[in-house]
C-alpha positions in Angstrom: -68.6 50.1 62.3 -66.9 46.5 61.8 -64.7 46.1 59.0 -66.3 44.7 55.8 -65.0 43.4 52.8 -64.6 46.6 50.5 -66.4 47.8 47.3 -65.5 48.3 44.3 -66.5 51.6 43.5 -65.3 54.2 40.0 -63.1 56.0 41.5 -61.4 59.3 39.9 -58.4 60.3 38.4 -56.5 63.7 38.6 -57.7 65.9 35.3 -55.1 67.3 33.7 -55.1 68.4 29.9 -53.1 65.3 28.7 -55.8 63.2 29.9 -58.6 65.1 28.8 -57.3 67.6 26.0 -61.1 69.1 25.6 -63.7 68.7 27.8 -66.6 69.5 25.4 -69.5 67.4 25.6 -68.1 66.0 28.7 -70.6 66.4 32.4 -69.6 68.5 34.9 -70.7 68.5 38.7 -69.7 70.2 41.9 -67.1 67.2 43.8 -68.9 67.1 47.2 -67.1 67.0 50.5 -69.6 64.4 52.1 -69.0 60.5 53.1 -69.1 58.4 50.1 -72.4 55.9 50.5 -73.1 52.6 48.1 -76.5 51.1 48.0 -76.7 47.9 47.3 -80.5 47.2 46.5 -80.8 46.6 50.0 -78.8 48.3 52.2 -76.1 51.4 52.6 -72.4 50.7 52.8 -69.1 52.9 52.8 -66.6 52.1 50.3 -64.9 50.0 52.8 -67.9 47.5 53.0 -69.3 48.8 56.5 -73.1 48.8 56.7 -74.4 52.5 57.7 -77.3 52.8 60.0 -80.1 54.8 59.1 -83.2 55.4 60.2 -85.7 52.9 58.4 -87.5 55.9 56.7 -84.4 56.9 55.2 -84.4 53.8 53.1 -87.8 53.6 52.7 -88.9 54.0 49.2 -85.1 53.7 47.9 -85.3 51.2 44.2 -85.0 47.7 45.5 -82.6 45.9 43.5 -81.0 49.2 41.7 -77.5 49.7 42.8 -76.7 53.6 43.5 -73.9 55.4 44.3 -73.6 58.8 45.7 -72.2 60.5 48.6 -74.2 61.5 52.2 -74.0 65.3 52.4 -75.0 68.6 54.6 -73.2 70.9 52.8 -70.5 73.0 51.7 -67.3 72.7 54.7 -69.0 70.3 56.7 -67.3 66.9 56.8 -66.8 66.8 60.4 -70.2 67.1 61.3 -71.7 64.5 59.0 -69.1 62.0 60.0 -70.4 62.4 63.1 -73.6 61.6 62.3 -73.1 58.3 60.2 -70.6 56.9 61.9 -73.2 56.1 65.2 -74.7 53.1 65.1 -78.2 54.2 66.6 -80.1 55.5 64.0 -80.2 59.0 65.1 -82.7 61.9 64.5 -79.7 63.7 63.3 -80.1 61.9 59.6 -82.9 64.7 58.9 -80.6 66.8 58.2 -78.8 64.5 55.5 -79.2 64.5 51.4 -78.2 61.4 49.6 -76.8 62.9 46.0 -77.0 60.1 43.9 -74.4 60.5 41.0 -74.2 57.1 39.1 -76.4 53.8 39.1 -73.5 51.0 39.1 -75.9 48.1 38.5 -77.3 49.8 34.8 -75.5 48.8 31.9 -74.7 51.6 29.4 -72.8 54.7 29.0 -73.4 57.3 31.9 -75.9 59.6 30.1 -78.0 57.1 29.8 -77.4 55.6 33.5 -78.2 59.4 34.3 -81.2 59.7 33.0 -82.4 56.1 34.1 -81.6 56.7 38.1 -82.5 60.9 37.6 -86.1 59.5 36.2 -86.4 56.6 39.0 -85.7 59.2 41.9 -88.5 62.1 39.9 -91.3 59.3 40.0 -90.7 58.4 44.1 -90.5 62.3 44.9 -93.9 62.4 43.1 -95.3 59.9 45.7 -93.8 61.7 48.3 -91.2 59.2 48.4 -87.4 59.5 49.5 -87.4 63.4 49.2 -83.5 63.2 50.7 -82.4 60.9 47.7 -81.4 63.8 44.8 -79.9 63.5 41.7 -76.5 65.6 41.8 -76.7 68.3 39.3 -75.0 67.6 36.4 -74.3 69.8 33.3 -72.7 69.7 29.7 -69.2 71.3 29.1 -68.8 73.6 27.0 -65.0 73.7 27.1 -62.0 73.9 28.8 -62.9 78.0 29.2 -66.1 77.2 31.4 -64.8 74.4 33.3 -62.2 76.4 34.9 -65.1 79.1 35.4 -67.0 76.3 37.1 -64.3 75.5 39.2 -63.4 79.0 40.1 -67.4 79.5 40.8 -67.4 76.0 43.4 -64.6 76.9 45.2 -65.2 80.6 46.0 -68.3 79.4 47.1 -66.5 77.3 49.8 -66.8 73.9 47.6 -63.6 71.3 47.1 -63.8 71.7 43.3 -65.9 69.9 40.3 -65.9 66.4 38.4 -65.4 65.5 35.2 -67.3 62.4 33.7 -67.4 60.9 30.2 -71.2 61.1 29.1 -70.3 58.0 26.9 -68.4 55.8 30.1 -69.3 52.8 31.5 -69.3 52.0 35.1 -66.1 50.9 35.9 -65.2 49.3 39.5 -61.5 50.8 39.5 -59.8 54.3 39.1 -61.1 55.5 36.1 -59.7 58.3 33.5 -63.3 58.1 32.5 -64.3 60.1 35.7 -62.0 63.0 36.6 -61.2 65.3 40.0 -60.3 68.6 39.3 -59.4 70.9 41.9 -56.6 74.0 42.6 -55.6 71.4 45.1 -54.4 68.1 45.1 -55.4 65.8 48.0 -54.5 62.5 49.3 -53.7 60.5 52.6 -50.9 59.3 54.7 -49.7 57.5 57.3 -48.3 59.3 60.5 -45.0 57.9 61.5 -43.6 60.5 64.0 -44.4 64.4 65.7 -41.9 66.9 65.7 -42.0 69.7 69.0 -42.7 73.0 67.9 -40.5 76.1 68.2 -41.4 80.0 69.6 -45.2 80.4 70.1 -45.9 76.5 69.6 -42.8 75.2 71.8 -45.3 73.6 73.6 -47.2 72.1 71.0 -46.9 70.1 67.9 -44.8 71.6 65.1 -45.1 69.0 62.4 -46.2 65.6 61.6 -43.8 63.2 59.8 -45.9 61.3 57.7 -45.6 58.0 55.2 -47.8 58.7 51.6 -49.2 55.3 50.2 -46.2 55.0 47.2 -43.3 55.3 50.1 -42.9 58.7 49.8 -41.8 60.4 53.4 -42.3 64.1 54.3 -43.7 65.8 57.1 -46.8 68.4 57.3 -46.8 71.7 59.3 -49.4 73.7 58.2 -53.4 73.8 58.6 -53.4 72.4 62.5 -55.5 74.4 64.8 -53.8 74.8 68.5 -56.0 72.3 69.9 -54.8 69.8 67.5 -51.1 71.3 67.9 -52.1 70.1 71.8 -53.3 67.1 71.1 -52.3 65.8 67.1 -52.8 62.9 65.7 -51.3 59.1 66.6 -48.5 58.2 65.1 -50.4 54.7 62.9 -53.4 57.1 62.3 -54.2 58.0 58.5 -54.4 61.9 57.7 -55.9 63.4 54.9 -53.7 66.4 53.4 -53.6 69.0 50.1 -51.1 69.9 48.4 -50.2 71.9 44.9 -48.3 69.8 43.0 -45.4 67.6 43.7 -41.6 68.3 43.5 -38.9 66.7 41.2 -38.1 64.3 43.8 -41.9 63.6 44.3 -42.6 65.3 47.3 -46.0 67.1 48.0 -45.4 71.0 47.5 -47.1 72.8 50.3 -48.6 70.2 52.0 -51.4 71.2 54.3 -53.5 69.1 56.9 -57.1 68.9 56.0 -58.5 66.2 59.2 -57.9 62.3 60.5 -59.1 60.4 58.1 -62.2 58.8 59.9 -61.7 55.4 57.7 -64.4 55.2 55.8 
């Protein structure tokens, strides 16, 4: 995919209670591990402002002119394998197997309930036709409190999901990081830059032992956890962006426990 100019999207902040001392009333919804996907009216982009490729039936049917936004998804754990997929530029077969979960409609005006209902409505009338069955609505629910949102959380992740969302029923679409829309997870994630390997010692003397990496605010550290042996053989390039978790940060800012997730595949 060639660069493109990049979009604008509502992006999320970390929930903690000081930004949202009670949930109530608030919408809760399972925070996917898919490739985030902007349509235009027209056509699909990444956040980045790179055209996907999809097959035309895909598209076919999607609301001309009605901006969505949503993430491309297989499932639960399976971020490799749709990366895969979307990244090609050949409009492969493999897309069958691919959900668009719609989640916000930038181009309505309004607070989200009402965006909700808008896109939710648009998307039940094509499925009636038999229209763009792959485009859903992602579920959304009301909180009832701080008590069942850690519940829903607890219930995601020990089903093998990243964690759940937060969003103001009463926001409007903002193109920017957003307390408005809220992450919240047991982990922490973010990327980095790698800046240098480190050899490893006893079983992995042969291998990789640690990255040294760069985090976006300066901050230096190095990651030596979560690598399987193949990428302990072969680990990422030094330049290369790397996507991590972590619990927390220390009192000199440091990630606690930081943990390699994957290569960030730049999109």
């Amino acid at each position: 995919m060639g660069k493109g100019k990049c979009i604008q999207v509502m992006l999320a902040q970390t929930y903690s209670p000081e930004l949202c001392p009670d949930p109530t009333g608030w919408y809760i919804s399972e925070k996917l591990d898919g490739v985030r996907c902007y349509w235009n009216g027209e056509q699909m982009y990444t956040r980045n402002g790179n055209p996907f490729y999809p097959p035309d039936w895909f598209i076919d049917g999607l609301p001309i002119g009605m901006a969505l936004d949503g993430e491309l998804w297989t499932g639960r754990a399976d971020f490799q394998k749709i990366v895969s997929i979307v990244r090609r530029q050949d409009q492969n077969d493999e897309w069958k197997g691919i959900k668009y979960m719609v989640f916000d409609a930038p181009s309505l005006k309004g607070k989200f309930s009402n965006r909700l209902k808008k896109f939710s409505d648009t998307l039940e009338a094509l499925h009636k036709q038999g229209k763009s069955l792959h485009v859903v609505p992602h579920p959304h629910q009301i909180c009832e409190g701080t008590e069942q949102l850690m519940k829903e959380l607890d219930k995601v992740c020990e089903a093998g999901g990243e964690g759940v969302m937060l969003r103001d029923p009463d926001s409007e679409y903002e193109h920017r990081r957003s307390d408005r829309l809220l992450k919240v997870k047991k982990f922490d994630d973010a990327e980095a830059t790698v800046t240098a390997h480190e050899k490893g010692t006893g079983r992995c003397s042969d291998m990789l032992g640690a990255i040294h990496v760069r985090a976006d605010d300066g901050t230096e550290f190095k990651i030596g956890s979560g690598f399987t042996d193949a990428q302990r053989r072969k680990p990422p390039k030094i330049g290369s962006r790397v996507t991590y978790k972590y619990m927390g940060k220390s009192n000199a800012g440091k990630p606690r426990f930081p943990i390699f997730l994957r290569v960030h595949p730049g999109m």
